[in-house]
C-alpha positions in Angstrom: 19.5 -24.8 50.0 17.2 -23.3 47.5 15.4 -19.7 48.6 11.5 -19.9 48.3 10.5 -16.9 46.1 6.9 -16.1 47.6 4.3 -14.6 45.8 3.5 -11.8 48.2 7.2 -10.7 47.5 6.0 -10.0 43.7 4.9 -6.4 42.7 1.8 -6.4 41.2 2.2 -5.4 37.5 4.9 -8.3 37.5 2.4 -10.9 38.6 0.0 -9.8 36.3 2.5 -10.0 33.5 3.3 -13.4 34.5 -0.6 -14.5 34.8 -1.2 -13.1 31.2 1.5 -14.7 29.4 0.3 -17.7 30.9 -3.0 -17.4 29.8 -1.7 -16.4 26.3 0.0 -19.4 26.2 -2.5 -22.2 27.2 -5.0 -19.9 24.7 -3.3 -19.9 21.3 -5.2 -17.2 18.9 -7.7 -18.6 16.6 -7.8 -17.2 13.1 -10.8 -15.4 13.7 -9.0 -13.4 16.2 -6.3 -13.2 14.4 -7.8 -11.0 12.0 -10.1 -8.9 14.1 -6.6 -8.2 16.6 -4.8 -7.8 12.8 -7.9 -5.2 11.6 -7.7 -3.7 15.1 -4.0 -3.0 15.1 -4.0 -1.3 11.5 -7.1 1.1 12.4 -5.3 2.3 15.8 -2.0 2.9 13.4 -0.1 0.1 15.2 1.6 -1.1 12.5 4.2 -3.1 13.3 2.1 -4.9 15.7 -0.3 -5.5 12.6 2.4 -6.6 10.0 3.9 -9.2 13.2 0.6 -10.8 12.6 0.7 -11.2 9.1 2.8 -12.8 6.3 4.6 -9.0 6.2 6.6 -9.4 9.5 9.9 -9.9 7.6 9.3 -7.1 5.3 8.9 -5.0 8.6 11.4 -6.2 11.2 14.3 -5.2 8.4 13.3 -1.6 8.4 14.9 0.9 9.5 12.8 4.6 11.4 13.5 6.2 8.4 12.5 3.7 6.0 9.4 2.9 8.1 8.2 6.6 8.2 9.0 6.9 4.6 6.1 3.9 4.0 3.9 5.1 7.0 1.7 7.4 4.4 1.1 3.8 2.6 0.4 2.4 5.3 -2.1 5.1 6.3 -3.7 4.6 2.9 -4.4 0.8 4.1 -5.5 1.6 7.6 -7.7 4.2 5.8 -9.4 1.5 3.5 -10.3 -0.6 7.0 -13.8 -0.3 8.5 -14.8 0.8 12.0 -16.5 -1.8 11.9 -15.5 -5.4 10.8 -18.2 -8.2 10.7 -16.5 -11.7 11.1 -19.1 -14.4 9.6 -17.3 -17.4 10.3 -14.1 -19.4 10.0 -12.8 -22.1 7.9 -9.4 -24.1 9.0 -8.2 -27.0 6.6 -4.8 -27.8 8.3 -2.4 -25.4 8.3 -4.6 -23.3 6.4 -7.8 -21.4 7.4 -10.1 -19.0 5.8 -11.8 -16.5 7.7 -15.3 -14.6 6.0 -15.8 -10.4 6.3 -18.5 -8.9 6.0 -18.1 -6.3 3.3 -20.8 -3.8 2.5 -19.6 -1.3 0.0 -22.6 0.8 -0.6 -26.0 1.7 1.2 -27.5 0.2 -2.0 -25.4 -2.8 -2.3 -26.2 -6.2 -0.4 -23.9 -7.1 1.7 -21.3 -10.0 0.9 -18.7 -12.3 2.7 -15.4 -12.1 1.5 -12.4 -14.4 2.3 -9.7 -14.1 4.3 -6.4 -16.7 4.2 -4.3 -17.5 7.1 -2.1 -20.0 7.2 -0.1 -21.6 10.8 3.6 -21.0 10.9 5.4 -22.0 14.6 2.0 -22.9 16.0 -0.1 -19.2 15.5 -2.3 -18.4 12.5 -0.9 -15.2 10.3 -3.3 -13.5 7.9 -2.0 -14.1 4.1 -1.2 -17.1 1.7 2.1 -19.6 1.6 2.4 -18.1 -1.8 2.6 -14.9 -0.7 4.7 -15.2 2.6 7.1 -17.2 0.1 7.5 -13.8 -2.2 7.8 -11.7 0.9 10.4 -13.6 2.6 12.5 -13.6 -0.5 11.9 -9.7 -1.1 12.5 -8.8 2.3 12.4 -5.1 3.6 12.2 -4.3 0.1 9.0 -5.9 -0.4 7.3 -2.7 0.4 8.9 -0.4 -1.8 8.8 -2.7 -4.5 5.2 -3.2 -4.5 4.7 0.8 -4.0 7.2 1.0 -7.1 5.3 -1.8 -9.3 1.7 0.5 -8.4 3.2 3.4 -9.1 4.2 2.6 -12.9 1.2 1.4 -13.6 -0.7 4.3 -12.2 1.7 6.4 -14.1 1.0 4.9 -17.4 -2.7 5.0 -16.8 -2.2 8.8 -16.0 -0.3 9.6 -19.1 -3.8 7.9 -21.1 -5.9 10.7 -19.1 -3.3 13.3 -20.1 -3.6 12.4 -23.9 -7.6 12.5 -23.7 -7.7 15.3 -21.7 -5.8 17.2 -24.5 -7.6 15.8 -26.9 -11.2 17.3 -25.2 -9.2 20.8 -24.4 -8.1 21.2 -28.4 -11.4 20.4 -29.7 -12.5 23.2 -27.2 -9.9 25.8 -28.0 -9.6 26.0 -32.1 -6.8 22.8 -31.8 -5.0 24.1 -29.4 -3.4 22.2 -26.8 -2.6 23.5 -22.9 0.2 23.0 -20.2 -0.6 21.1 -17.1 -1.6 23.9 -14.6 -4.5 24.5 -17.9 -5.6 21.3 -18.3 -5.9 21.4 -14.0 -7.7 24.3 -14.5 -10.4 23.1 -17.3 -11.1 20.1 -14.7 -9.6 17.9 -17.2 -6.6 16.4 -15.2 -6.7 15.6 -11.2 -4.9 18.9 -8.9 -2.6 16.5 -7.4 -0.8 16.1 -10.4 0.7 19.3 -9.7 2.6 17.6 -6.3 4.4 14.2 -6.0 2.6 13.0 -2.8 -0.2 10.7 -4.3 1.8 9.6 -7.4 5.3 9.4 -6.3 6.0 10.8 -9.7 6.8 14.5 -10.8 4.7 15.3 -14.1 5.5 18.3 -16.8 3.2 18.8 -20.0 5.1 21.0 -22.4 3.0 23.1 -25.0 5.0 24.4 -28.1 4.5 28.3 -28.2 2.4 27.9 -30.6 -0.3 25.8 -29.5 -0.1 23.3 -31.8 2.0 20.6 -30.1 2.8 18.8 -27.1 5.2 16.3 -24.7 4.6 15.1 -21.5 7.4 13.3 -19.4 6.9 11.7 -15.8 9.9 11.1 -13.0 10.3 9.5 -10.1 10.4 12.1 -7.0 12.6 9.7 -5.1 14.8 7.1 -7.5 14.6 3.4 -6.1 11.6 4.4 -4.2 8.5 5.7 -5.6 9.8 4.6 -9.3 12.6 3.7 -11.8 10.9 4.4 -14.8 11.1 7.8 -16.1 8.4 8.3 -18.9 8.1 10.4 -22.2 4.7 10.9 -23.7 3.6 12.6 -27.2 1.6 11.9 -30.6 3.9 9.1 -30.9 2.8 7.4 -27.6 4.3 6.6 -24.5 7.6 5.2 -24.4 9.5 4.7 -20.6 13.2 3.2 -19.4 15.5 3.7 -16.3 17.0 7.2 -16.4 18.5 6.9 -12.6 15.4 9.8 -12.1 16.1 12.0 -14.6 14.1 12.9 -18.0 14.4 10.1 -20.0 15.7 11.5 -24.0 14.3 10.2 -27.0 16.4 10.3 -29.7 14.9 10.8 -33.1 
């Protein structure tokens, strides 16, 4: 004979547990509360929660603490770029798929426009992203992350080696055709100050003046190989030229 389990006999934080899953269940999340719980999670640093909502979650589940706090200033950077306040317009659901409209306002001076958000319905909930996407994330894995930061970083790189070669460009015309070090060009305003770290670039930079003045290499390494670059880069008259070096300088033979 079967022992009646009475409700009385429940604590209370149990029974309430119960009653909410309960409710969770019968309610399934609709996409426009998927992103405003997605948006909500990222601004309050909950991360993982976030990502569980969203086409990341298998890029996040495979990560180890280290590996997680290692990506937690990237992550800051996207939490960062989130509003207070998000306006949700309206929704959109075509199937599986469903678009959700934000309210973005960029500027005081700008009018304020509705841009698009994708979810699509995988095991019954709505997830914020694209099949195309969830498709390259899934095959990527936990490396998804670093490999995107890697892919950023080279191309920030390269587009920082074009503001070195200007900036020594505008520093010789101003100093008889003589060319300056890194910490100079810093100095002239020329070149952003965090150049001098590795933080915002992921990269370690060196500009090397000849002692006399008149000539000039730049090179660019990863501060951590295999995750904030591969590339290492060389930069002079002749242009930039880059290849895997395992993190160190990368020599150019003449």
């Amino acid at each position: 004979m079967h022992k009646r389990i009475s409700v009385t006999g429940l604590c209370l934080p149990v029974l309430f547990a119960m009653l909410a899953s309960l409710v969770t269940y019968g309610q399934q999340r609709s996409p426009t509360d998927t992103v405003r719980e997605f948006y909500k999670a990222m601004r309050e640093r909950k991360f993982k929660d976030a990502f569980g909502m969203s086409i990341y979650k298998p890029a996040i589940e495979g990560l180890s603490q280290q590996e997680f706090d290692d990506l937690r200033p990237d992550f800051e950077k996207m939490a960062a770029a989130i509003p207070e306040k998000v306006d949700l317009s309206g929704e959109q659901i075509s199937g599986d798929s469903a678009t959700v409209f934000v309210k973005v306002k960029e500027t005081a001076d700008t009018q304020e426009q509705a841009e698009p958000i994708s979810l699509i319905k995988v095991n019954g909930a709505w997830i914020v992203g694209d099949r195309e996407n969830e498709a390259i994330v899934k095959k990527a894995g936990k490396e998804f992350f670093f490999s995107t930061r890697i892919e950023t970083h080279h191309s920030d790189v390269q587009d920082l080696l074009k503001r070195i070669t200007l900036a020594q460009t505008v520093y010789s015309a101003q100093h008889d055709g003589k060319f300056a070090n890194l910490a100079e060009l810093i100095a002239a305003g020329l070149l952003p100050k965090d150049l001098e770290g590795t933080d915002s670039t992921g990269y370690s930079f060196k500009v090397n003046r000849a002692t006399d003045g008149k000539s000039w290499y730049a090179t660019a390494e990863p501060a951590q190989y295999g995750r904030t670059g591969k590339l290492s880069y060389y930069l002079d008259s002749g242009g930039v030229r880059s290849g895997d070096a395992a993190g160190q300088p990368l020599v150019i033979k003449n």
